[in-house]
VEXMAR-230121 format. One line per field, with one value per residue (C-alpha): x, y, z; residue number from 1; residue in one letter. Coordinates in nm, 3 decimals, always signed. Layout:
BEGIN
c1	X; ...
c2	Y; ...
c3	Z; ...
num	NUM; ...
residu	A; ...
end
This chain:
BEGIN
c1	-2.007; -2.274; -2.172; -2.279; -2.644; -2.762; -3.161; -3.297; -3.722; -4.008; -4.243; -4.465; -4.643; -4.965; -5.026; -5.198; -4.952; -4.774; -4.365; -4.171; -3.844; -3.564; -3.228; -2.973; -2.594; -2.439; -2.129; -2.230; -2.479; -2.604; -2.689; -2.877; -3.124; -3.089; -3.279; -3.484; -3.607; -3.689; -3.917; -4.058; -4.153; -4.340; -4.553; -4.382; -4.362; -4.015; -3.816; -3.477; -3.112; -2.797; -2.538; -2.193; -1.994; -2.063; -2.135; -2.341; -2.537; -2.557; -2.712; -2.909; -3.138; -3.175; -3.262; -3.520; -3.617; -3.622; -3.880; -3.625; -3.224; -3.088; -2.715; -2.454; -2.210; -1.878; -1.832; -1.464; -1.343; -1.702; -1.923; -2.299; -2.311; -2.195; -2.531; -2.703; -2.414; -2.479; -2.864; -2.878; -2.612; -2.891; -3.151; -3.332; -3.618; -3.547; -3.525; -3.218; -3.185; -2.887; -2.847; -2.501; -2.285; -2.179; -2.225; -2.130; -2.378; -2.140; -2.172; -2.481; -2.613; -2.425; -2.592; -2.853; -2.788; -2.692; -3.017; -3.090; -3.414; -3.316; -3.039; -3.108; -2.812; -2.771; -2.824; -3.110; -3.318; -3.644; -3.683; -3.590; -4.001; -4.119; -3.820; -3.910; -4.291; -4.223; -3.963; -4.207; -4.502; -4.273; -4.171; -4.573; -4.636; -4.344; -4.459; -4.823; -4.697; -4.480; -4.763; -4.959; -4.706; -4.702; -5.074; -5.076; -4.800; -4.990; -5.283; -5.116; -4.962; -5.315; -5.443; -5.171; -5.247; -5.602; -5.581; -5.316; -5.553; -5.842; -5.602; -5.559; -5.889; -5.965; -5.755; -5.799; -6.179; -6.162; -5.899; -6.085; -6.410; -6.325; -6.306; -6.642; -6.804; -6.665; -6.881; -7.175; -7.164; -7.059; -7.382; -7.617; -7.532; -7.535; -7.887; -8.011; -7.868; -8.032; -8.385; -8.446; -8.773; -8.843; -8.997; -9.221; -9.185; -9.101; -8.827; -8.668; -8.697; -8.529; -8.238; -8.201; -8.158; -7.907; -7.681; -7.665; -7.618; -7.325; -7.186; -7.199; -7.055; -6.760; -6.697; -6.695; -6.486; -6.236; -6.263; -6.168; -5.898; -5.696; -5.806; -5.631; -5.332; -5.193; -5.097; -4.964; -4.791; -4.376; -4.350; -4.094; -4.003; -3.793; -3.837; -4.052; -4.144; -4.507; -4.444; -4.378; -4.633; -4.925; -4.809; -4.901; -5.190; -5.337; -5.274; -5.429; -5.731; -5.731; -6.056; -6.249; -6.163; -6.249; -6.575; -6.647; -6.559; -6.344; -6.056; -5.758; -5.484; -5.183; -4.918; -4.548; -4.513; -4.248; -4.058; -4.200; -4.088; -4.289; -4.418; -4.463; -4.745; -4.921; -4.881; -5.044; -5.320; -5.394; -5.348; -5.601; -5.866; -5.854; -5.925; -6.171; -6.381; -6.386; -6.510; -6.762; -6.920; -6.919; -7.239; -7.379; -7.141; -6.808; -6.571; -6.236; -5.998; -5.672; -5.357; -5.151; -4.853; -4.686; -4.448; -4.542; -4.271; -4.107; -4.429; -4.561; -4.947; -5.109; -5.478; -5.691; -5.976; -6.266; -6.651; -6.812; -7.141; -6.921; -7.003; -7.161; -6.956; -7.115; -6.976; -6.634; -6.520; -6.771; -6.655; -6.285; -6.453; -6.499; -6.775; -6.894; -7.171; -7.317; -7.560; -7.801; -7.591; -7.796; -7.692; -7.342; -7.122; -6.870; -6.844; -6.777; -6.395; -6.152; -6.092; -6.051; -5.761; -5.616; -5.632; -5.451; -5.245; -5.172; -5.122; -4.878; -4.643; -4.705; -4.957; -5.285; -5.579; -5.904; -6.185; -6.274; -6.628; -6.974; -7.239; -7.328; -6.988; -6.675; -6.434; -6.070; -5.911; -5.598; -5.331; -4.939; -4.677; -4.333; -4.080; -3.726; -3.700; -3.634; -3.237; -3.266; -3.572; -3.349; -3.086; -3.356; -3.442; -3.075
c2	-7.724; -7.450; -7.070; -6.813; -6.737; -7.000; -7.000; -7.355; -7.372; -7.679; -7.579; -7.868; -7.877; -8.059; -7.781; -7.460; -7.236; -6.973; -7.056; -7.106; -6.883; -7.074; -6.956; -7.229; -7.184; -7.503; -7.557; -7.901; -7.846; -8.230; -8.211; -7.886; -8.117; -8.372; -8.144; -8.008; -8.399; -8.441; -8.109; -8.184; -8.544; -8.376; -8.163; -7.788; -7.525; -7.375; -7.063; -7.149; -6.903; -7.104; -6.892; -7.002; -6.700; -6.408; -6.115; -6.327; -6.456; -6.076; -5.952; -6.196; -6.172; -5.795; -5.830; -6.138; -6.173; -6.572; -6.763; -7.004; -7.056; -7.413; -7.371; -7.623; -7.624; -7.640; -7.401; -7.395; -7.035; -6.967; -7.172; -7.190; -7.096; -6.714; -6.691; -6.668; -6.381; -6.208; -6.226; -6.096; -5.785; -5.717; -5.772; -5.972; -6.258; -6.561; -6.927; -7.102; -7.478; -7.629; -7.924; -8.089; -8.402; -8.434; -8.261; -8.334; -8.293; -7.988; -7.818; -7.936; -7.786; -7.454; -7.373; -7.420; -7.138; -6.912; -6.940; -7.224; -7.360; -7.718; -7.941; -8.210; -8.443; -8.558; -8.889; -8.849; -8.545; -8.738; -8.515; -8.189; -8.089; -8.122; -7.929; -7.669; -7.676; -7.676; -7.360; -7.199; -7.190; -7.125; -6.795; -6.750; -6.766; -6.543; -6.277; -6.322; -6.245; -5.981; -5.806; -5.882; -5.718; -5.395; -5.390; -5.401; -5.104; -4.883; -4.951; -4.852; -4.552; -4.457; -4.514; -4.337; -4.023; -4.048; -4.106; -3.744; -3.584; -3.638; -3.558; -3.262; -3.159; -3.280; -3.058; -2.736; -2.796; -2.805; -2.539; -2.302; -2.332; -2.289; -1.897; -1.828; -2.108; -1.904; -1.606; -1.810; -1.969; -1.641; -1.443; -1.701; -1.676; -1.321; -1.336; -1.579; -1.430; -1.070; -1.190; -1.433; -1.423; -1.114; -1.318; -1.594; -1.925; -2.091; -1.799; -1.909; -2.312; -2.195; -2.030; -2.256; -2.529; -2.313; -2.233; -2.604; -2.729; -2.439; -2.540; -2.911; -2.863; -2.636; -2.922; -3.191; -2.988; -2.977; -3.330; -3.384; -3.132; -3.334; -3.652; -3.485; -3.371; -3.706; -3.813; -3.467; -3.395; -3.515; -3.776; -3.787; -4.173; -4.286; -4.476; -4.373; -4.485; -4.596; -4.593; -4.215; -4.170; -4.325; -4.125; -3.822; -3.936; -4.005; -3.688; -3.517; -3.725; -3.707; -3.496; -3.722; -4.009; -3.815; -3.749; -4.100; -4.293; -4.505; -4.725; -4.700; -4.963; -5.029; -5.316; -5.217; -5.090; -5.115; -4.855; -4.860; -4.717; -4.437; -4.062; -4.005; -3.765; -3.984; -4.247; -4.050; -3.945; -4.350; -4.418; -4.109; -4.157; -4.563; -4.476; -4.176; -4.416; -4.667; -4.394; -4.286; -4.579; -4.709; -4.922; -4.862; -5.071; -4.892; -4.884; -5.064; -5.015; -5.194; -5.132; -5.417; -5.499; -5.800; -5.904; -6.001; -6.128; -5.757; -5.553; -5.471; -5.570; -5.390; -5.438; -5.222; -5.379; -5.229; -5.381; -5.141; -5.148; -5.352; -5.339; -5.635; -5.813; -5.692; -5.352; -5.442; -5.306; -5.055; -4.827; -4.766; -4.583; -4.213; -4.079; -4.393; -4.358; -4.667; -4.473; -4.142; -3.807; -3.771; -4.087; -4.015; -3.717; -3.716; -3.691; -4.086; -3.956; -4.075; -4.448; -4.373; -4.150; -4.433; -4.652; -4.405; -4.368; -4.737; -4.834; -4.538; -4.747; -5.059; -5.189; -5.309; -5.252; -5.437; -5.480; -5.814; -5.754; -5.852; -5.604; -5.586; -5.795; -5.439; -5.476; -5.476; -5.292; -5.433; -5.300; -5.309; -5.117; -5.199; -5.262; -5.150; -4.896; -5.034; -5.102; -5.300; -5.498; -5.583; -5.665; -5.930; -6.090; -6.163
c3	-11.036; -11.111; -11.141; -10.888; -10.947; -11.168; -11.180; -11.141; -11.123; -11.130; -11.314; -11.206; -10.942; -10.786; -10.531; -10.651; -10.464; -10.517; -10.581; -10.318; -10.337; -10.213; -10.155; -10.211; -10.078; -10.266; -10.478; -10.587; -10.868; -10.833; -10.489; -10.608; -10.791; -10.591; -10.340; -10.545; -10.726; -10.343; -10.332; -10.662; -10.532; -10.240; -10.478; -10.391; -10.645; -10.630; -10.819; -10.685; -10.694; -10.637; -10.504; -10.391; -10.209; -10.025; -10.179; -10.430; -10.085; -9.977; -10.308; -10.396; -9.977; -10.058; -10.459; -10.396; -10.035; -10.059; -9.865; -9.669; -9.755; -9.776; -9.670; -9.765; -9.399; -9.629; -9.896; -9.973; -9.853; -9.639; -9.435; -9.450; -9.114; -9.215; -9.366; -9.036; -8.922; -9.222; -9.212; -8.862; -8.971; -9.276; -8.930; -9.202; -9.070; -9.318; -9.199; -9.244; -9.304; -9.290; -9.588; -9.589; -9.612; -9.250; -8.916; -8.587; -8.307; -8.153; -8.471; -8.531; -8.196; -8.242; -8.586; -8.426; -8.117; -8.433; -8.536; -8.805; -8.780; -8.877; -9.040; -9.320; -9.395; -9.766; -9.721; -9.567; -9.791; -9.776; -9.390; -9.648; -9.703; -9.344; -9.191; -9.429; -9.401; -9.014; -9.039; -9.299; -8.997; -8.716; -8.928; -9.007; -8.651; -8.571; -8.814; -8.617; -8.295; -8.450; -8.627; -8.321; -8.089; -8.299; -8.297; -7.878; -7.915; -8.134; -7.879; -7.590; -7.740; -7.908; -7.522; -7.340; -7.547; -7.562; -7.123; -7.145; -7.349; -7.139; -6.842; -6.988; -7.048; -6.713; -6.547; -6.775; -6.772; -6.369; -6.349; -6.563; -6.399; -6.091; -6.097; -6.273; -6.045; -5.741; -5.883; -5.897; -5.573; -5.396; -5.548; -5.535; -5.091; -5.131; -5.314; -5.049; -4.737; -4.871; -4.997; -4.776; -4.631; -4.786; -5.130; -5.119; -5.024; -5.324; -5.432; -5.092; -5.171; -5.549; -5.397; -5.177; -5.483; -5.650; -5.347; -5.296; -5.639; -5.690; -5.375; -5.507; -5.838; -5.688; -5.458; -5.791; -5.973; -5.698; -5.632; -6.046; -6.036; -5.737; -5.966; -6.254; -6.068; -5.973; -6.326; -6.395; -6.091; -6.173; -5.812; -5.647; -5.590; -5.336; -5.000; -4.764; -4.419; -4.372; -4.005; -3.983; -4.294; -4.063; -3.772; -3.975; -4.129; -3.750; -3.633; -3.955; -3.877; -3.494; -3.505; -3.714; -3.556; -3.210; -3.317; -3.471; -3.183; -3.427; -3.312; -3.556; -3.474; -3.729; -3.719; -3.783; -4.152; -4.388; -4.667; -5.003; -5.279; -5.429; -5.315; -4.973; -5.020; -5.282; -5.021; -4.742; -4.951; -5.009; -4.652; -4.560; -4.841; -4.733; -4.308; -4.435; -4.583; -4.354; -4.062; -4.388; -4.411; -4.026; -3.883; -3.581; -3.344; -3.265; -3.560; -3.547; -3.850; -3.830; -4.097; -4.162; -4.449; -4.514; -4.812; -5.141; -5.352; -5.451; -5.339; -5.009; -4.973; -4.729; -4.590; -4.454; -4.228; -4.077; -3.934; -4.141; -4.306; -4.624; -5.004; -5.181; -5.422; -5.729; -5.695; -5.603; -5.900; -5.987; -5.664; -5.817; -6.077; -6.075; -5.990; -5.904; -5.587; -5.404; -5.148; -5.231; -5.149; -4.812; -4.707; -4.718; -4.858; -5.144; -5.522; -5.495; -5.605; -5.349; -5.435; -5.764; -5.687; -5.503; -5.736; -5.975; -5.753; -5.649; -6.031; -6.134; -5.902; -6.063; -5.819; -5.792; -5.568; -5.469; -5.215; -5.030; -4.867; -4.767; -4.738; -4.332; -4.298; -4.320; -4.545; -4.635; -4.907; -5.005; -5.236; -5.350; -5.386; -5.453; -5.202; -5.377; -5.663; -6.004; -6.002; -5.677; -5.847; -6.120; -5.916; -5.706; -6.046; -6.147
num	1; 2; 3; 4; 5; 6; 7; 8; 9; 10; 11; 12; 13; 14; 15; 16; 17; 18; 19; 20; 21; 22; 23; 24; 25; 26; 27; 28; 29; 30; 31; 32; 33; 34; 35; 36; 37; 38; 39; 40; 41; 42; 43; 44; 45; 46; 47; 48; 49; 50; 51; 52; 53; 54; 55; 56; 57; 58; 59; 60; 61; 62; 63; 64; 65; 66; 67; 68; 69; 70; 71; 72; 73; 74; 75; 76; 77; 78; 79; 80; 81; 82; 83; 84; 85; 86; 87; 88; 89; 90; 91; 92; 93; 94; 95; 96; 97; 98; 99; 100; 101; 102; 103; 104; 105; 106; 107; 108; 109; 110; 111; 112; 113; 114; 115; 116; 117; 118; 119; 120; 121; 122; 123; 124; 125; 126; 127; 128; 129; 130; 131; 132; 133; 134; 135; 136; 137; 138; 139; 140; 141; 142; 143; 144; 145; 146; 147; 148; 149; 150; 151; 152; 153; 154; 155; 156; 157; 158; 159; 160; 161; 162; 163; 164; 165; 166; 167; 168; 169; 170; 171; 172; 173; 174; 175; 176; 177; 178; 179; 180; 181; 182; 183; 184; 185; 186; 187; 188; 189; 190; 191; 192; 193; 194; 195; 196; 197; 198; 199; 200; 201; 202; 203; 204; 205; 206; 207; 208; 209; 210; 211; 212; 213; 214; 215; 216; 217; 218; 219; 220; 221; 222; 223; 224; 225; 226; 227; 228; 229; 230; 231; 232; 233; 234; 235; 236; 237; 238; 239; 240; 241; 242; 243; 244; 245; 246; 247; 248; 249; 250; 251; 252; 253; 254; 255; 256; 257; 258; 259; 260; 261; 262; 263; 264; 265; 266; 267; 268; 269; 270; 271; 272; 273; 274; 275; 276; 277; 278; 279; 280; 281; 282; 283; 284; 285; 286; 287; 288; 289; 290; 291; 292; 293; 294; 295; 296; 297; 298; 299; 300; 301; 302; 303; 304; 305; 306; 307; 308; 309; 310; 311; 312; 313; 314; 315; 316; 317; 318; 319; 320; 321; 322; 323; 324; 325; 326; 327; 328; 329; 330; 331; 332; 333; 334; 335; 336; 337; 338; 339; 340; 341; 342; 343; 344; 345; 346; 347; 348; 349; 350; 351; 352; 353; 354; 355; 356; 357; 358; 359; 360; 361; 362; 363; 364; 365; 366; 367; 368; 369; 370; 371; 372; 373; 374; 375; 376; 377; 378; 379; 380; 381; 382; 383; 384; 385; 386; 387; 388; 389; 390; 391; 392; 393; 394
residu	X; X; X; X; X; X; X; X; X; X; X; X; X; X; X; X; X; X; X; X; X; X; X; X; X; X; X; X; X; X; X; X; X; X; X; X; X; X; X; X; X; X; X; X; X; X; X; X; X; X; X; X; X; X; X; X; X; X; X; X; X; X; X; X; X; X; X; X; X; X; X; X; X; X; X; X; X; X; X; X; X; X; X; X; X; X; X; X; X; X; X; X; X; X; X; X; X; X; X; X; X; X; X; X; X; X; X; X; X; X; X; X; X; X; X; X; X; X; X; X; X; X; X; X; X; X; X; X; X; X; X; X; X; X; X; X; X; X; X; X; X; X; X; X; X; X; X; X; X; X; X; X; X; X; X; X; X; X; X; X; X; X; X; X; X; X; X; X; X; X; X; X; X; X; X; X; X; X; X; X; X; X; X; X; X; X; X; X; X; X; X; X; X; X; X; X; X; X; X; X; X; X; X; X; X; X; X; X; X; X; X; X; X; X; X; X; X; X; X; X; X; X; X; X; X; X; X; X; X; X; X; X; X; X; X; X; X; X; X; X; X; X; X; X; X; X; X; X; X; X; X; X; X; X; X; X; X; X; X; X; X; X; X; X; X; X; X; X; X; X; X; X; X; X; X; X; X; X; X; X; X; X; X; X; X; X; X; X; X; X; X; X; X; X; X; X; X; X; X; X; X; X; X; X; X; X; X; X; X; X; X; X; X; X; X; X; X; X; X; X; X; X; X; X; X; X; X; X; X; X; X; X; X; X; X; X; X; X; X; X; X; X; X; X; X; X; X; X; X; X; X; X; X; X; X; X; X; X; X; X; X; X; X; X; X; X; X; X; X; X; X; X; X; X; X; X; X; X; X; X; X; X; X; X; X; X; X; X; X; X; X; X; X; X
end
């Protein structure tokens, strides 16, 4: 019988490595070096601890941090399979092996459930070095997608407060401008308005430029405040009828549809889950720029939803004049203009607020399109709030 803690190490080796710590839970010192002839024979380089109860076990995982413990099943007043209980107490990563005379598949299968990565029988140690050369990469590959995990965190948290900072500077920026911009735009009018005509022509032309490009920049700066305002604004989720949400939308647009000659039909729509005014403003940026970018024959647009596993995907249609595939993504982004300014109006803003929009609820949005052929925006939101998703997934 060895003692609590005896120190057993081969010195030689026919592998350049660095030793092996090994952890050994046996009370029978010659199937100690048993295993260990077997290791030797393989060509590892171990420093090996031999401990026999408990608190020796406990001590000894803190004081050395062992590579991989070999655990004997029966122990007299213990069994091996503590180790693993007391390993995931200390929330300590070490791979477990268990080496022992006997073991029924039942037991065999729970120590496995508890965590070992392997059993060896006695009789048959010759399997000992590839079960632990197989648990030593499984816990190398572990630690990869560990380290690899923390990496993505830090990402995403370095992201999420670079996006909040330039949120923030979004919104001050466009807030803070807006009253000196005001000033400029309101004299520049007055200075127009007042010396018109009475200058030459090209004083005229030059205040002309200004009261336009004022004018434009007080518009772009509005457009980025609203774009800023939807991650800051706190929304107010719950379910909301897309029915009664269309309904309004149509009437808010009844003018502009009036004067397009555009046909705006809509199939039966179903409750979402999310912020009724952040879905309106999808809905009404989405029919906007379908009557925006209308051919010459008379526009239709037509709303539909159907399900989507736990999302609703709705598409909106229209014969427009379409967007060639190349800038299918490009369009979402802001600022992002397809046509010269006196082709068509805008600061090229409003899809890109739907898209922030679309995503803050978990959703995705996209464009299927030909140029000359319309096109149909399609997007997702969910259909329950978060419990009742749960709840679906159980």
């Amino acid at each position: 019988m060895s003692s609590a803690g005896t120190k057993l190490e081969v010195q030689d080796s026919t592998q350049s490595k660095a030793k092996l710590q090994v952890l050994l839970v046996e009370d029978n010192l010659a199937d100690a070096e048993l295993m260990l002839r077997e290791l030797r024979r393989d060509g590892f380089d171990i420093a090996t601890t031999v401990v026999q109860t408990r608190a020796e076990f406990r001590r000894r995982i803190k004081e050395e941090f062992p590579d991989i413990i070999l655990a004997d099943y029966n122990l007299g007043d213990w069994r091996g399979v503590e180790a693993l209980e007391i390993l995931h107490g200390e929330a300590l990563d070490i791979p477990v092996i268990m080496v022992t005379g006997a073991l029924g598949d039942v037991t065999a299968v729970e120590c496995i459930k508890q965590g070992a990565m392997d059993y060896v029988l006695k009789d048959g140690l010759a399997r000992l070095p590839e079960a632990i050369r197989r648990a030593l990469r499984e816990k190398h590959e572990r630690s990869l997608r560990h380290q690899a995990e923390q990496d993505l965190a830090r990402k995403v948290d370095e992201l999420a407060r670079s996006n909040a900072d330039l949120e923030q500077f979004a919104y001050v920026a466009s807030h803070d401008l807006q009253e000196p911009l005001r000033m400029v735009v309101a004299y520049t009018q007055l200075l127009s308005e007042r010396y018109k005509g009475k200058l030459d022509e090209n004083a005229d032309k030059f205040l002309g430029y200004a009261s336009e490009g004022a004018q434009r920049m007080q518009v772009l700066i509005r457009d980025l405040l609203a774009f800023s305002r939807v991650g800051r604004q706190e929304a107010v989720s719950g379910s909301v009828d897309c029915n009664a949400v269309m309904a309004e939308v149509l009437q808010s647009l009844a003018s502009t549809v009036e004067e397009s000659g555009a046909v705006v039909t809509h199939g039966a729509l179903p409750d979402v889950w999310a912020d009724r005014t952040q879905v309106a403003q999808v809905l009404q940026n989405l029919i906007q720029n379908a009557i925006k970018f209308r051919s010459k024959e008379a526009l239709v647009v037509s709303v539909q939803a159907e399900k989507a596993a736990q999302n609703w995907l709705f598409s909106i249609r229209d014969n427009g004049i379409g967007i060639a595939p190349e800038y299918a993504e490009s369009i979402f982004v802001v600022f992002q203009r397809l046509h010269a300014r006196d082709e068509y109006a805008g600061n090229g803003m409003g899809l890109a607020i739907c898209k922030k929009i679309v995503e803050r609820y978990g959703g995705r949005i996209w464009v299927e399109s030909q140029a000359g052929s319309g096109s149909t925006f399609k997007f997702t939101l969910p259909a329950h709030g978060p419990e009742e998703r749960v709840a679906e997934q159980a």
